[in-house]
C-alpha positions as CSV (number, residue, x, y, z in Angstrom):
1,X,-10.7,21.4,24.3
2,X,-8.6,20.5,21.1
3,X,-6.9,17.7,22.9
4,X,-10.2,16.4,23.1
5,X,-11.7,16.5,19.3
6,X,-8.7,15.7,18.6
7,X,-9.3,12.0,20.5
8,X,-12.8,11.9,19.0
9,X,-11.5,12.3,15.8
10,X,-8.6,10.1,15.8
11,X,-11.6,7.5,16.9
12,X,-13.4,8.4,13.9
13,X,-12.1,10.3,11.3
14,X,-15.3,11.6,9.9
15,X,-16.3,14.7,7.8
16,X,-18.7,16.1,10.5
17,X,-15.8,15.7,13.5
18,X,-13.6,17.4,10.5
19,X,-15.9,20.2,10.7
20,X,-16.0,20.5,14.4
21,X,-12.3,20.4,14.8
22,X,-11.9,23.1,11.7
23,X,-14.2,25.6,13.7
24,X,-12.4,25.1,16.9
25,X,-8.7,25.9,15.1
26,X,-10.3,28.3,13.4
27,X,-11.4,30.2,17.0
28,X,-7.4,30.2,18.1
29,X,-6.1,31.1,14.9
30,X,-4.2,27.8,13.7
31,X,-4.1,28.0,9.8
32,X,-5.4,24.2,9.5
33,X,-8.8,25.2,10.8
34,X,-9.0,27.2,7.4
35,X,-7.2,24.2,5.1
36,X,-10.0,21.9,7.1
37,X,-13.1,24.4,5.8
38,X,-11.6,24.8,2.3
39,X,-11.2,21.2,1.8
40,X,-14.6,20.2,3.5
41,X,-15.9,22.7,1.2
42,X,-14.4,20.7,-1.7
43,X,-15.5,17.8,-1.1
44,X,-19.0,18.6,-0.9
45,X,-19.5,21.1,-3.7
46,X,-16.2,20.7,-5.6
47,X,-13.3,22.9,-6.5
48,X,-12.9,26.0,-8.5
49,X,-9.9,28.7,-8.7
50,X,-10.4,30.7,-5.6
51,X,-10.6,28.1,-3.4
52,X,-7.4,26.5,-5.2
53,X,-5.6,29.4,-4.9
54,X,-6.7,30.2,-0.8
55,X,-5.9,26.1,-0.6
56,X,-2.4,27.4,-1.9
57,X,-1.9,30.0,0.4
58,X,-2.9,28.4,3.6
59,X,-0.5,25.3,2.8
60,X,2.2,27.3,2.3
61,X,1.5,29.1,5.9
62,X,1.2,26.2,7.4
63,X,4.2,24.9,6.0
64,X,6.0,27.7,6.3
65,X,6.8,28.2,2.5
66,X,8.2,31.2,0.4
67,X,5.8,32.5,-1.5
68,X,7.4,31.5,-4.7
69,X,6.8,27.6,-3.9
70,X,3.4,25.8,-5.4
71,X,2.9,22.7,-2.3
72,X,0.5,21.5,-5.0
73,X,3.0,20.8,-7.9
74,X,6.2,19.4,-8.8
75,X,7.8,17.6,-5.8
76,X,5.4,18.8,-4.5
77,X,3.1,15.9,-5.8
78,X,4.8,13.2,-3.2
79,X,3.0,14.8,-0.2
80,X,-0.7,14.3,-0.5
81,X,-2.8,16.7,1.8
82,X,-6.0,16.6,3.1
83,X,-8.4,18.1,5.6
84,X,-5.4,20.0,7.5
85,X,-3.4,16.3,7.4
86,X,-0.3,15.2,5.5
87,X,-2.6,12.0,4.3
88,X,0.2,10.2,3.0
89,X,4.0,11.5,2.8
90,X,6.5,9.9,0.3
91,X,10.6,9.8,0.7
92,X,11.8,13.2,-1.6
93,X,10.5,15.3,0.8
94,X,10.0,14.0,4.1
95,X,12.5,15.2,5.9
96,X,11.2,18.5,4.7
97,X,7.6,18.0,5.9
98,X,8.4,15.9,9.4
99,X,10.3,18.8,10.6
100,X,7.7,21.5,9.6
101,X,4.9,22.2,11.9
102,X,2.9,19.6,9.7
103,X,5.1,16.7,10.7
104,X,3.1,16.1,13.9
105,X,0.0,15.7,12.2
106,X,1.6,13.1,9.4
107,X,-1.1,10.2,9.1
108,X,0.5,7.9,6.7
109,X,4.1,7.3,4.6
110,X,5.8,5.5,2.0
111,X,9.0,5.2,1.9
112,X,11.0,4.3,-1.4
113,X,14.5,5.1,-1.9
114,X,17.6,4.8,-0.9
115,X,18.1,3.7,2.3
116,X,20.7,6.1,3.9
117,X,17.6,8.8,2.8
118,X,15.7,6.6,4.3
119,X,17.4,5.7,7.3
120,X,17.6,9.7,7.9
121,X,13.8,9.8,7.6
122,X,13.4,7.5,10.0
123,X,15.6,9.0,12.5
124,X,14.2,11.9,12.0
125,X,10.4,10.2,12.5
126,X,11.7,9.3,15.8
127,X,12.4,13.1,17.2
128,X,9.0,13.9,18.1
129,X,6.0,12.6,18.8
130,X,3.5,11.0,15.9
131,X,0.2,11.2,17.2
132,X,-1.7,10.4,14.0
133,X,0.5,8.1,12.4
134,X,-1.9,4.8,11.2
135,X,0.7,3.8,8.0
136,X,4.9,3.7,7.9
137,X,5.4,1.2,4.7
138,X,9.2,0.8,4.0
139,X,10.2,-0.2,0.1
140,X,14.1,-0.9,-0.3
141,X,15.2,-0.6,-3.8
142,X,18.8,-2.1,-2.8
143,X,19.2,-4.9,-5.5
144,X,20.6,-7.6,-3.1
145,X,20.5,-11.2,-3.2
146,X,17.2,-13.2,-4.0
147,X,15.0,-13.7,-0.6
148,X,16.3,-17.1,1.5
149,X,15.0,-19.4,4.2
150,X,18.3,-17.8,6.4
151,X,19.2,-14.3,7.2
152,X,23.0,-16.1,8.3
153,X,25.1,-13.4,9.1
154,X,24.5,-10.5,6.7
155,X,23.8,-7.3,8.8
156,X,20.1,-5.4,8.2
157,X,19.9,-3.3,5.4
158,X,18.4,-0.9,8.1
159,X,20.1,-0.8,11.3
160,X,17.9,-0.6,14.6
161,X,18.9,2.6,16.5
162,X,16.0,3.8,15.5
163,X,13.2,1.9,16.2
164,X,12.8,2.8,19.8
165,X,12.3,6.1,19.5
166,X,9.9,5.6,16.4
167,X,8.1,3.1,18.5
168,X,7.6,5.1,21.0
169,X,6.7,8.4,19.1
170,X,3.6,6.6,17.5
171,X,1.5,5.1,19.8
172,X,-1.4,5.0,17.2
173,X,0.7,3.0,14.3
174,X,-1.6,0.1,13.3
175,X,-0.2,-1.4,9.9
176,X,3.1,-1.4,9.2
177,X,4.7,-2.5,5.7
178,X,7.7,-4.1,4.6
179,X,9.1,-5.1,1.3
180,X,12.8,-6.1,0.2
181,X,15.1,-8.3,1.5
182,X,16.9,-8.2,5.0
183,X,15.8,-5.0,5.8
184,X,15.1,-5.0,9.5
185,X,15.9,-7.6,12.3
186,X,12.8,-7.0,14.1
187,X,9.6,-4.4,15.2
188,X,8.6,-5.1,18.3
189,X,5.6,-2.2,18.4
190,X,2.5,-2.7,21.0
191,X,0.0,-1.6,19.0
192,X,0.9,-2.6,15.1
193,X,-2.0,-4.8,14.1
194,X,-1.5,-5.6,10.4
195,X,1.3,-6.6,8.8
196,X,2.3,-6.5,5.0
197,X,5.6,-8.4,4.1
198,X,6.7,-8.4,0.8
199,X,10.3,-10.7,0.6
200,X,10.3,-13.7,2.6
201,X,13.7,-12.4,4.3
202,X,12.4,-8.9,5.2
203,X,12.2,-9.0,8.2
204,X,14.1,-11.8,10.5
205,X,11.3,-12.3,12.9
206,X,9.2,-14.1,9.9
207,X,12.4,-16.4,10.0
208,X,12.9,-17.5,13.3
209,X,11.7,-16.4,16.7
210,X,12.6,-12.6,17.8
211,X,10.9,-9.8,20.1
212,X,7.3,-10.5,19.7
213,X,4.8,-8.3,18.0
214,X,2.2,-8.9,20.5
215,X,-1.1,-6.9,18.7
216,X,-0.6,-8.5,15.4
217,X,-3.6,-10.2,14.4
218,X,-3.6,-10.0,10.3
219,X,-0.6,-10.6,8.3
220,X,0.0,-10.5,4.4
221,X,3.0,-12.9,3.7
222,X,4.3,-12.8,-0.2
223,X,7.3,-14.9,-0.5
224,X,9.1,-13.1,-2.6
225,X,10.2,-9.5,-2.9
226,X,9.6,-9.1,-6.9
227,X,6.5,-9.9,-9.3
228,X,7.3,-13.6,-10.5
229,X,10.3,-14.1,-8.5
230,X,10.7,-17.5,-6.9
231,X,12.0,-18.0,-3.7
232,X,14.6,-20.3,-3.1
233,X,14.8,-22.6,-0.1
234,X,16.6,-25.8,1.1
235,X,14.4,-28.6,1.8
236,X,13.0,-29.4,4.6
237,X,10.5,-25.9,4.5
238,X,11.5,-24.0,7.5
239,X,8.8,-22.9,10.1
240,X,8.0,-20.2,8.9
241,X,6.4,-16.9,11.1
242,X,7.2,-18.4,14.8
243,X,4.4,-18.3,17.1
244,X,7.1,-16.8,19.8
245,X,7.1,-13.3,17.2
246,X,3.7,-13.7,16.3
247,X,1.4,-14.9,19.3
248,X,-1.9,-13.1,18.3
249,X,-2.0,-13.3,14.3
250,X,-5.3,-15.2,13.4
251,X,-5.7,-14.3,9.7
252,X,-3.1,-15.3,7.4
253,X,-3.1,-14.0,3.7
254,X,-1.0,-15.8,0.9
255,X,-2.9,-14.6,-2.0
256,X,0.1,-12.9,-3.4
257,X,2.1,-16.0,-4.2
258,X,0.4,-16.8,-7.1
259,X,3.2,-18.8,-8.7
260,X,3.5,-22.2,-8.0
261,X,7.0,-23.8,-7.3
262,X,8.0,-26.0,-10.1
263,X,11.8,-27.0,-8.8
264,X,12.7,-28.7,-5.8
265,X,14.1,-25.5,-4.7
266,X,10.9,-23.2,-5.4
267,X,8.6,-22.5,-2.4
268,X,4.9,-22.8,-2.7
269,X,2.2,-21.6,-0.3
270,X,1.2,-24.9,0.0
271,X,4.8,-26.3,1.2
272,X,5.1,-23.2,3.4
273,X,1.5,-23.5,5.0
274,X,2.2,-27.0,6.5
275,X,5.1,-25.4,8.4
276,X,4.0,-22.3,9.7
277,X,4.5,-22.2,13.2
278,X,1.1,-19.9,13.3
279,X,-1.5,-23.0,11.6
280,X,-2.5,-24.0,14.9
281,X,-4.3,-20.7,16.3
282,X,-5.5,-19.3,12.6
283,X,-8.6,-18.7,12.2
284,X,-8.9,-17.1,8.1
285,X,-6.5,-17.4,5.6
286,X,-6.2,-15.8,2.0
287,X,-4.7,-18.2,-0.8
288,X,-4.5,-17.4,-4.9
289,X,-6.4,-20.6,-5.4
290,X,-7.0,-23.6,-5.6
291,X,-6.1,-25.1,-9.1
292,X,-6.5,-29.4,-9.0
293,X,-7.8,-32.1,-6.9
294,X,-4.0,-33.2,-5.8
295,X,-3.6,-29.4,-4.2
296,X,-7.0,-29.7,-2.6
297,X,-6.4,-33.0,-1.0
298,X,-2.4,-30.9,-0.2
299,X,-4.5,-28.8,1.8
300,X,-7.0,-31.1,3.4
301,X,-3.8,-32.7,4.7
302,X,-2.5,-29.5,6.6
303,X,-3.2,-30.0,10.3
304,X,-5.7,-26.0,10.6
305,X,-7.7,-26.8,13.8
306,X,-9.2,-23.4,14.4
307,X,-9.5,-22.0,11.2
308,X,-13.8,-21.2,10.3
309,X,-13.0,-19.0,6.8
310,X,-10.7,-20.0,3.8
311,X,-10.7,-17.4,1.3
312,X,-9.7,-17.6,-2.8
313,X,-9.6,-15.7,-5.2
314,X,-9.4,-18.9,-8.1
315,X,-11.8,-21.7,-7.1
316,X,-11.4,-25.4,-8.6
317,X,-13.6,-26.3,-11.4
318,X,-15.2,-28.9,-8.6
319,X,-17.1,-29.0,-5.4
320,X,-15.3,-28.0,-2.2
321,X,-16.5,-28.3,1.4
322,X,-15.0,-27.7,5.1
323,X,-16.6,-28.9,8.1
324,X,-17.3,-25.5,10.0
325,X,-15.5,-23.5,7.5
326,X,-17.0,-20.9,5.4
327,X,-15.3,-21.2,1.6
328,X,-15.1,-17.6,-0.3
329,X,-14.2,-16.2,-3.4
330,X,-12.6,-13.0,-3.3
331,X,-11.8,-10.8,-6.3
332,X,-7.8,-9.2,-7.0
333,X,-7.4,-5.7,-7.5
334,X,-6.2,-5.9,-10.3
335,X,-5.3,-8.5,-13.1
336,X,-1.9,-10.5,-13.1
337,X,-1.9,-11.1,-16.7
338,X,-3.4,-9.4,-18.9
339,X,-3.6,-12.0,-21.4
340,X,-3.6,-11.3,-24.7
341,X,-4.1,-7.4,-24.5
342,X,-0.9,-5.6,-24.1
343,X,-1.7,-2.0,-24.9
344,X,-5.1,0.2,-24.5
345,X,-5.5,3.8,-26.2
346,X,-5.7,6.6,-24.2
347,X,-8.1,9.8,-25.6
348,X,-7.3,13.0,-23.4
349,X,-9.8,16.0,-24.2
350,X,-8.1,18.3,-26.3
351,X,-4.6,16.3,-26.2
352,X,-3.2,13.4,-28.4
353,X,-3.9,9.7,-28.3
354,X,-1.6,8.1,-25.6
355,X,-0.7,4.6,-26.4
356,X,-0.5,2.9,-22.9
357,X,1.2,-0.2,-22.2
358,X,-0.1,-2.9,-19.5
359,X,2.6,-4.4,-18.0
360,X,4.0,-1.8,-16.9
361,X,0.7,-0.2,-15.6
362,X,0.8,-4.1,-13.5
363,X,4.6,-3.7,-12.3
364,X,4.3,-0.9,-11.1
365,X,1.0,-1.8,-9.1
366,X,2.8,-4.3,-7.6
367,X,5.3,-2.3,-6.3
368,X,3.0,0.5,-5.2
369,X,0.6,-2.4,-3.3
370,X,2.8,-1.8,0.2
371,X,1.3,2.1,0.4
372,X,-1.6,2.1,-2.2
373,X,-4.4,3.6,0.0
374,X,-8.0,2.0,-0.2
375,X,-9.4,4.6,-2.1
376,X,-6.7,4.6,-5.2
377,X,-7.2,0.6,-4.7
378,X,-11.1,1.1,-5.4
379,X,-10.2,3.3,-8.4
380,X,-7.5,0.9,-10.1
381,X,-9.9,-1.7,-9.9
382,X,-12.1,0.0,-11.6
383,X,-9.6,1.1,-14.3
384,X,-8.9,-2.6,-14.7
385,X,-12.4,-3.4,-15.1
386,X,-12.5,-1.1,-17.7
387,X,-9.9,-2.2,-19.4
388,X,-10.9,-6.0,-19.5
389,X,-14.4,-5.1,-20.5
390,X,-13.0,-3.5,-24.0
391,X,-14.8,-4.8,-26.7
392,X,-12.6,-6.3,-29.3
393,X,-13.0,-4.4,-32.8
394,X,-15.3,-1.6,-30.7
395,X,-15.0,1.6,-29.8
396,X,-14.4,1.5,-26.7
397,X,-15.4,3.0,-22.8
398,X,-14.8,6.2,-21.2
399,X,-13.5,6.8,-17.8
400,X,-13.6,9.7,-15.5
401,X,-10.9,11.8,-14.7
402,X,-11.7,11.7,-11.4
403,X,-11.4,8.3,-11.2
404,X,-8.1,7.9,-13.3
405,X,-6.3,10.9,-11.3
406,X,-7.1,9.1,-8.1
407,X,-6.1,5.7,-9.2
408,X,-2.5,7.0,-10.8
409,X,-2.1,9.5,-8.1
410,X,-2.2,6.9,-5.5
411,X,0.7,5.5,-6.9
412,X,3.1,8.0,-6.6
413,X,5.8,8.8,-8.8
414,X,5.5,6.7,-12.0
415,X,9.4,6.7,-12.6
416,X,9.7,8.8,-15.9
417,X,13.4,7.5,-17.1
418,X,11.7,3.9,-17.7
419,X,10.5,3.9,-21.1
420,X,7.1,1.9,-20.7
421,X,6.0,3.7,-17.7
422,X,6.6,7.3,-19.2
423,X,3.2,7.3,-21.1
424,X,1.6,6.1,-17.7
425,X,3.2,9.3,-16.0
426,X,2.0,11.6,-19.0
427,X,-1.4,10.4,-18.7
428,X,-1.4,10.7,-15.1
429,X,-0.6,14.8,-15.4
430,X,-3.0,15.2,-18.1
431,X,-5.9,14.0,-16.4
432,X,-5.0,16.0,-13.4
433,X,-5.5,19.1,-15.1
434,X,-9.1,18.6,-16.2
435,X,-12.5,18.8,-14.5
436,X,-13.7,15.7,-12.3
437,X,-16.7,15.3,-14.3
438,X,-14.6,14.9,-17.4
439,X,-14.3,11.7,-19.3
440,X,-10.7,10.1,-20.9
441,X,-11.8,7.3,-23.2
442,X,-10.1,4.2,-23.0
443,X,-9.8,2.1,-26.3
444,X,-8.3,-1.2,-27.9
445,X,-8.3,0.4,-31.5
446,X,-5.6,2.8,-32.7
447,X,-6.5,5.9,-32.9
């Protein structure tokens, strides 16, 4: 009988199958049917001490915890729970969580550290089976070499022993994300769908041809591997993302490469689109923008056959029109530049005036983007758009806490020991402490 909510809830991951699953754990004593009810219970009424302290209680349980340790604080704060899941788990303590009982029931991670940590996690990923695994995004913060048009003979950052056995221990992995430089040779997994590459050189099958990923259909290509980086490349363009690796991709986004190449060595994505070996069986594709008539008639000249939808997030300041293709503008999560703002005013209930600096809030966006679930996306956004709305000279907007706590929660650790993010990371544990229907008021003005 569980084996079989279980498949209707993997097929839809729904509050009322929640429920159903929770009362049938509950029958046979498994402490997640408990977590399940006390989170469902949450969600629909909200929270208040008792049920944060039972919520307590049956994590540590599950986990099999001492009594002494809070799963809700301190590094504690890299696994996100929910509903009797590990809803996203980050590197710190992963190899603590997969082999607890809650490691089989892991539904997304984010992995960014050092890569002999995270090599281990991986090989320990691979020990048993997966089932609910939907997310693995790998981040390598090895400062290597600037992404190139040739992997030559450098070895992966990542060796390949394990992706076997991680292949076959998650047979319901769908997107899979990538970011660095050189980091794995290939991924050849049957049921991986959407792909997120971050560093031109990330992965060698991008490159040239290697073990196909045969379910692929949606790919998210950013050249390079930092905000503003260029990538550097020989002329001519190689052909990028083979059809032999990639033979069922029909959506192609390149909205990430926002910089335009200004050397004879910089890559656009209008040099690289003319040469992807994918053009002919694409269908949509995703670009920044379009800024002048000379790129427009660039792209009119890229041989697209079968594409019918051409997204952007910048349109021209003039008419454009496709024969049998649907033209789109699309919004960004969140601004590039921030223009002339640099620093917002944060006013915590009961707490001091944070000064909060923007940059730093977009960097480290940027770098969270390869795990950021949809939920803390929908929240930054509307952070941002709170942000930009500030009314010079005025006094300003408010923002709930709710909304702040899931938009900085979502992106993990803000890293403390940098200076410019450290105010980020205060403002993140403040807000965490209050009530959801509490406001933090966001202002332009000094306090």
């Amino acid at each position: 009988m569980i084996e079989q909510l279980e498949a209707t809830l993997a097929d839809d991951f729904s509050l009322e199958n929640l429920q159903v699953y929770g009362d049938a754990l509950q029958a046979i004593g498994d402490p997640r049917g408990h977590l399940i009810a006390i989170d469902l219970h949450i969600a629909q009424h909200g929270a208040n001490r008792d049920l944060e302290y039972r919520r307590r209680q049956r994590l540590r349980d599950w986990l099999e915890l001492s009594h002494a340790v809070d799963p809700t604080k301190g590094p504690w704060r890299s696994v996100r729970f929910a509903f009797g899941f590990v809803e996203d788990l980050r590197a710190p303590l992963a190899l603590q969580v997969l082999q607890s009982p809650a490691g089989r029931f892991v539904r997304a991670m984010s992995l960014s550290h050092g890569m002999p940590h995270v090599a281990s996690v991986l090989d320990e990923l691979g020990t048993a089976p997966r089932p609910w695994l939907d997310r693995l995004s790998i981040l390598s913060r090895n400062k290597a070499a600037p992404p190139t048009s040739v992997w030559g003979s450098q070895a992966a950052v990542l060796e390949q022993a394990w992706i076997p056995s991680v292949i076959a221990a998650t047979p319901r992995l769908r997107l899979l994300e990538l970011a660095g430089n050189r980091l794995v040779r290939a991924f050849p997994h049957p049921h991986v769908s959407r792909l997120r590459v971050d560093g031109v050189d990330v992965l060698q099958a991008i490159l040239e041809p290697g073990p196909a990923m045969p379910a692929v259909r949606e790919l998210e290509l950013t050249f390079a591997g930092a905000v503003d980086a260029p990538v550097l490349m020989e002329r001519p363009w190689p052909s990028l993302v083979p059809v032999e690796s990639f033979p069922a991709v029909t959506r192609l986004d390149l909205s990430e490469n926002w910089k335009r190449g200004t050397t004879d060595t910089q890559a656009s994505d209008f040099d690289v689109l003319s040469e992807v070996g994918i053009r002919d069986q694409l269908e949509e594709l995703r670009l920044w923008g379009i800024n002048s008539e000379d790129e427009w008639a660039r792209f009119r000249r890229i041989s697209l056959p079968r594409l019918r939808k051409l997204e952007l997030e910048h349109e021209p300041g003039f008419e454009i029109a496709l024969p049998g293709v649907s033209i789109a503008k699309v919004s960004a999560h969140w601004p590039r530049d921030p223009g002339a703002l640099e620093t917002v005013w944060a006013i915590v209930p009961g707490c001091p005036p944070i000064e909060l600096r923007l940059q730093a809030l977009i960097r480290q966006c940027s770098h969270a983007r390869s795990w950021l679930a949809a939920d803390a996306a929908v929240a930054l956004e509307t952070v941002w758009q709170t942000i930009e709305a500030l009314p010079y000279g005025g006094p300003g907007y408010g923002l709930s806490s709710a909304i702040l706590c899931r938009a900085l929660g979502g992106l993990g650790y803000l890293d403390a020991s940098h200076r410019d993010v450290r105010q980020w990371t205060e403002l993140r544990d403040r807000v965490g402490s209050l009530r959801a229907d509490c406001e933090v008021w966001m202002t332009m003005l000094e306090p």
